[in-house]
C-alpha positions in Angstrom: 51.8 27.5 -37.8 49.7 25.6 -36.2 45.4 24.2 -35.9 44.2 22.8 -33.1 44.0 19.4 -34.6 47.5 19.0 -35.7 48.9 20.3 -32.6 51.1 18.1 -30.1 48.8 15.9 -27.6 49.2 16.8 -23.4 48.9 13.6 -21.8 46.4 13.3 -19.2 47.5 14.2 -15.7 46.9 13.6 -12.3 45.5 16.7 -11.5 44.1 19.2 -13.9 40.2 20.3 -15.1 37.4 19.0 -17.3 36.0 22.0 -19.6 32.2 21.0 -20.9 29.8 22.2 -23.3 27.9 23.4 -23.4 26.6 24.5 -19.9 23.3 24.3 -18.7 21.7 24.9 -15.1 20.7 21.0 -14.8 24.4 19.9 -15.4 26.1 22.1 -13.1 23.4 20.9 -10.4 24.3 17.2 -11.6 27.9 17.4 -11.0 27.4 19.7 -7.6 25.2 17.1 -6.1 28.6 14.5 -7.1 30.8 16.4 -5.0 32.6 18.7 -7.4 32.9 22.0 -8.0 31.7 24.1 -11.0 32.8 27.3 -12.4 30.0 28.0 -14.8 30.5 30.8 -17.8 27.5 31.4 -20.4 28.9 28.4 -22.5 31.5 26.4 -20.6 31.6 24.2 -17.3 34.9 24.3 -15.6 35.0 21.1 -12.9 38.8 21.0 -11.4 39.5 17.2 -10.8 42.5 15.9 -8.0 43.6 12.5 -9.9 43.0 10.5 -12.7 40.2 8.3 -10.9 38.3 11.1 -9.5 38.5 12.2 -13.6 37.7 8.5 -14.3 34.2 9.0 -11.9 33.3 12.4 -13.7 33.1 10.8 -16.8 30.9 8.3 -16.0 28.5 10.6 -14.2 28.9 12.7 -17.7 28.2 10.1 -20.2 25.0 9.1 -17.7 23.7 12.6 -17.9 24.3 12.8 -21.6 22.2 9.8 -22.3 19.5 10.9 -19.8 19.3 14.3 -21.6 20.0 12.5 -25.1 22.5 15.6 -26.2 26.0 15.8 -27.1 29.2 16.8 -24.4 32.0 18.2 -25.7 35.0 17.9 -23.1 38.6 19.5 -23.0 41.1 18.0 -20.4 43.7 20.6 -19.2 46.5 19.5 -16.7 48.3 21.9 -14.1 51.4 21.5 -16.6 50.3 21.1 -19.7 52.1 22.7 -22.4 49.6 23.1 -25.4 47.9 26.1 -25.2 45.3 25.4 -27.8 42.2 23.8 -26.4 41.5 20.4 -28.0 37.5 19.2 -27.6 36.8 16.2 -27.8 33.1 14.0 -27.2 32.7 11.5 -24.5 33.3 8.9 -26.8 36.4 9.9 -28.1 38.3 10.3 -24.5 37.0 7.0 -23.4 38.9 5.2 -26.1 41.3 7.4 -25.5 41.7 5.7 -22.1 41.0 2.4 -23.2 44.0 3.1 -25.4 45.9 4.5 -23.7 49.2 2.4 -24.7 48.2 3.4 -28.2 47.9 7.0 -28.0 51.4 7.3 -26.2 52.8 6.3 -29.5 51.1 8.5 -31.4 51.5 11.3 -29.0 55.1 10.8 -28.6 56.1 9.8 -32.0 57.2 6.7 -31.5 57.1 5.2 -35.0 59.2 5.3 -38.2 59.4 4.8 -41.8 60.1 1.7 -43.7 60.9 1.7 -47.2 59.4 -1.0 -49.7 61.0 -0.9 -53.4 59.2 0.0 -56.2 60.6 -1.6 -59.4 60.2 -0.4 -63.8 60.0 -3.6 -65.7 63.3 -4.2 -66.6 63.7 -4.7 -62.5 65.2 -1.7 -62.1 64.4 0.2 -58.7 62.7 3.5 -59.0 61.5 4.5 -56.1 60.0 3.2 -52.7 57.0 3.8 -50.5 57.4 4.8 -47.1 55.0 3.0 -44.2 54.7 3.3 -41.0 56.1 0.8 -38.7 57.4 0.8 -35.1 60.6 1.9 -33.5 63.1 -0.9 -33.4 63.0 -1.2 -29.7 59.7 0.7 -29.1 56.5 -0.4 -28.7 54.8 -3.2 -31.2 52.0 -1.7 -32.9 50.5 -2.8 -35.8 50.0 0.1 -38.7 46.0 -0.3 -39.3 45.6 -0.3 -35.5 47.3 3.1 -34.8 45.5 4.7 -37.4 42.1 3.5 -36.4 42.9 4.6 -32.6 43.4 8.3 -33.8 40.4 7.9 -36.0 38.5 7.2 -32.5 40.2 9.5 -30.3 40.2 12.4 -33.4 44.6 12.4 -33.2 44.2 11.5 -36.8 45.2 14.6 -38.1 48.2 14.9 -36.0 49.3 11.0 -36.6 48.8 11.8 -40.2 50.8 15.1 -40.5 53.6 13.2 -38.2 53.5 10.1 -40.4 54.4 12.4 -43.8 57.0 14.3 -42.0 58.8 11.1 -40.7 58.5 9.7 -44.0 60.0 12.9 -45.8 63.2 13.0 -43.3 63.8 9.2 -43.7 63.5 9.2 -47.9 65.7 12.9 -47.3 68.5 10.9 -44.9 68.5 7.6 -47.0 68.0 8.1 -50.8 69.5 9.7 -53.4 67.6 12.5 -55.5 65.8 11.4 -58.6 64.2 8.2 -56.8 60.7 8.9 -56.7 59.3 8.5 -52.8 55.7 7.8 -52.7 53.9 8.7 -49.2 50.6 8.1 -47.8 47.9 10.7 -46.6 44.2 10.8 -45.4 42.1 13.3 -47.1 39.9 13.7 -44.1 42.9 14.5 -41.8 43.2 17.7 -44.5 40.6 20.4 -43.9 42.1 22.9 -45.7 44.9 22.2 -48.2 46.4 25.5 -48.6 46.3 25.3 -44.5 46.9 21.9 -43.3 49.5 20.8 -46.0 52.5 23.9 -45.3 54.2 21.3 -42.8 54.8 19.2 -45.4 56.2 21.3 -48.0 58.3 23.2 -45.5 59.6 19.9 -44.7 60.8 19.2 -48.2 62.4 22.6 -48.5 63.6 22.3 -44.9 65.7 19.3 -46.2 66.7 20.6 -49.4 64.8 18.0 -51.3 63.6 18.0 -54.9 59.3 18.3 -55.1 59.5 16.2 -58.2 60.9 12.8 -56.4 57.5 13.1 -54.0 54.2 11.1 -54.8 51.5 11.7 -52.6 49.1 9.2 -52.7 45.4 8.5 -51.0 45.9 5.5 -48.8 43.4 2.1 -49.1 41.8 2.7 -45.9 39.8 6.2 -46.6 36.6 6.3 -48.0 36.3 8.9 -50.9 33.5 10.7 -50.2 34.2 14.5 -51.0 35.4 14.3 -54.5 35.6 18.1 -54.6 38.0 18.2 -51.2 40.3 15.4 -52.7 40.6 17.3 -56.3 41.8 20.4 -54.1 44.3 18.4 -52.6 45.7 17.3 -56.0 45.5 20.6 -56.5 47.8 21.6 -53.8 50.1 19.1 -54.1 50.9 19.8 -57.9 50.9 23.2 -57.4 54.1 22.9 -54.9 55.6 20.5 -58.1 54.6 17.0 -56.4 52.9 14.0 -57.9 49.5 12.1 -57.2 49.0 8.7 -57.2 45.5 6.9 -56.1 46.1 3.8 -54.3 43.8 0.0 -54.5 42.3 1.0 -57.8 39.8 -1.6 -58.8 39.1 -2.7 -55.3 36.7 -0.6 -52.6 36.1 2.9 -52.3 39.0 3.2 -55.4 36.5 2.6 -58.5 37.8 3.1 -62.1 35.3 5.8 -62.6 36.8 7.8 -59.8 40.8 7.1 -60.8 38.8 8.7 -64.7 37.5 11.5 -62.7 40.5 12.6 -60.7 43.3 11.3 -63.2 46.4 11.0 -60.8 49.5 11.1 -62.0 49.7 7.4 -60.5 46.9 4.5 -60.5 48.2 1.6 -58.3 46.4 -1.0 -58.9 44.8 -3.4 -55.6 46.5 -6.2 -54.5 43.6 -8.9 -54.7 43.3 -7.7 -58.8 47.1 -8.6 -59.3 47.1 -12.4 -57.2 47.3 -14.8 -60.0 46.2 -12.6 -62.8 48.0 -14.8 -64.9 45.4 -17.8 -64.8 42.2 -15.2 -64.1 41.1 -14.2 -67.5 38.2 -12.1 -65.0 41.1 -10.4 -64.1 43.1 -10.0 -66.7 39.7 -7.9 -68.3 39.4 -5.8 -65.6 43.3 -4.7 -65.8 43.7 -4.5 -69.3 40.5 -1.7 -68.3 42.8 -0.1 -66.0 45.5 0.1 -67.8 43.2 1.8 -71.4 41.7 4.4 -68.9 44.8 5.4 -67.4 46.3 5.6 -71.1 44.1 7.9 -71.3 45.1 10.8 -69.3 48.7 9.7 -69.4 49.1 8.1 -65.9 51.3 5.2 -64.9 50.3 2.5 -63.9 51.6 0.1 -60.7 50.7 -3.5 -59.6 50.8 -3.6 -56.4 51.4 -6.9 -53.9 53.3 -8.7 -56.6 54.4 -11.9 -55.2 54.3 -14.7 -58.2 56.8 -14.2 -61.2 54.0 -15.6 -62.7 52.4 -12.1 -62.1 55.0 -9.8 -62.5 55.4 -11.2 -66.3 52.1 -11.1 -67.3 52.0 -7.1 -65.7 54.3 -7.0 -68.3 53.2 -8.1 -71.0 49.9 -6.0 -70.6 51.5 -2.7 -69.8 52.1 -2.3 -67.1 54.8 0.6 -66.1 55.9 -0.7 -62.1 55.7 -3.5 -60.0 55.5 -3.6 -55.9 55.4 -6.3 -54.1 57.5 -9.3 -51.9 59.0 -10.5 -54.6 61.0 -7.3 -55.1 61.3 -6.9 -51.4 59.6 -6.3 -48.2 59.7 -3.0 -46.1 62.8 -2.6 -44.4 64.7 0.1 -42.6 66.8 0.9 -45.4 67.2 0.4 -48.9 68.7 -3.0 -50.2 72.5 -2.3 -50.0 73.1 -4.2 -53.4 71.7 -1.3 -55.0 74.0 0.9 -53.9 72.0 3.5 -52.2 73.1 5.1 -48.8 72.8 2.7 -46.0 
């Protein structure tokens, strides 16, 4: 089961052809009088291209004739071999960062990533969990996390990277820890269109590995903007349906307001970074987590500081109420969990 946007990414080849829309009589002339050929249909331009500059040269000529005409092109690039046999449009815009990127998008389109797991620690400095991030293969390619993500925001592969980023996390919390520790994984709510849809990869995964819902927390990751309230409940929704937990991520900083952790009440408010840095001498702070922690009482979630770094921090998380702690001074993401604590190396 598979949507067009979640599907695997052809790479671009030498030889293939440019499908456009929509067609019109004055674009066809346009790319005649360039020396190519068109195969019109009532809709779609077909334009057969013999190497990657002579692709290169078409898309200049397009993105001149799109601002002449001020409308919007919408391109799908097919290779003699290409494997995929959904059609994936794209604008303009989108494939030119594509090839601007192009070191980027191999990643992504091959999968050339993993998951790192960072502890996540009860009071008592016990570990209970970890979150999985993304980070690059050992003797792959450097990327940085932020980056990758922003490229498939650009090129529109962030559904894909974000469906390939939960699975890899899955199969590495599946191969190295033990049922009962809770795993807590990111996701984009814009990369989801329609839960009931876009989210059966993940949950086949889980079965597929024999793993227990309960141990997974899904959570909404700092970089996406809230914006469809409705969409994100469903999601919850979803998730919690298939026996998972929900967690909402940078409360108190950004897009994650108090009012919106009240109005969606995940089973998880994790609580921004910048909030937590020397809490103990901030008594600004220290108001606006004792807030947090009142309003979460409320509906029964627990509560996690995240980007813990001070002791000086972790105690006074503590001594407010706090129910977990993340951060460098329990340990940094690494490849596998630390061996002292006897998990499976």
């Amino acid at each position: 089961m598979n949507c067009v946007d979640c599907s695997d990414i052809d790479p671009i080849e030498d030889e293939g052809e440019l499908k456009l829309r929509p067609y019109s009589i004055p674009l066809a002339a346009a790319v005649r009088n360039a020396g190519y050929e068109v195969f019109g249909t009532s809709r779609t331009c077909i334009i057969p291209y013999r190497c990657i500059e002579d692709l290169l040269v078409l898309l200049e000529l397009l993105e001149s004739f799109q601002e002449q005409q001020q409308i919007s092109l919408s391109i799908c690039i097919k290779g003699r071999g290409a494997r995929i046999s959904a059609e994936r449009w794209l604008t303009l815009d989108q494939v030119k960062v594509r090839f601007s990127s192009e070191d980027l998008v191999s990643i992504i389109r091959s999968h050339d990533f993993c998951s790192h797991l960072q502890p996540i620690v009860n009071f008592s400095e016990e570990i209970i969990g970890f979150e999985l991030l993304l980070r690059p293969l050992p003797q792959g390619s450097y990327f940085q996390p932020y980056e990758l993500f922003e490229i498939a925001r650009r090129t529109g592969f962030h559904s894909f990277l974000d469906r390939a980023a939960r699975i890899s996390a899955i199969e590495t919390s599946a191969k190295l820890l033990p049922k009962g520790i809770k795993r807590f994984i990111n996701f984009l709510p814009s990369s989801i269109y329609n839960p009931k849809y876009c989210l059966t990869h993940t949950f086949e995964a889980i079965r597929r590995l024999d793993q227990n819902p309960e141990d997974y927390v899904f959570e909404v990751v700092e970089t996406e903007k809230i914006s469809d309230m409705a969409h994100l409940r469903a999601i919850f929704t979803e998730y919690r349906q298939q026996g998972m937990l929900v967690a909402l991520d940078d409360v108190g900083a950004g897009y994650s307001t108090v009012e919106v952790m009240s109005s969606l009440q995940p089973d998880y408010v994790k609580i921004d970074r910048d909030l937590i840095s020397f809490c103990d001498q901030n008594v600004d702070k220290q108001r606006v987590l004792r807030d947090i922690i009142s309003r979460a009482g409320d509906f029964g979630a627990r509560v996690l500081a995240e980007g813990i770094e001070r002791r000086e921090e972790f105690l006074f998380c503590r001594d407010i109420g706090m129910d977990l702690g993340q951060g460098y001074l329990f340990g940094k993401p690494a490849d596998k969990p630390p061996a002292h604590f006897g998990f499976i190396a």
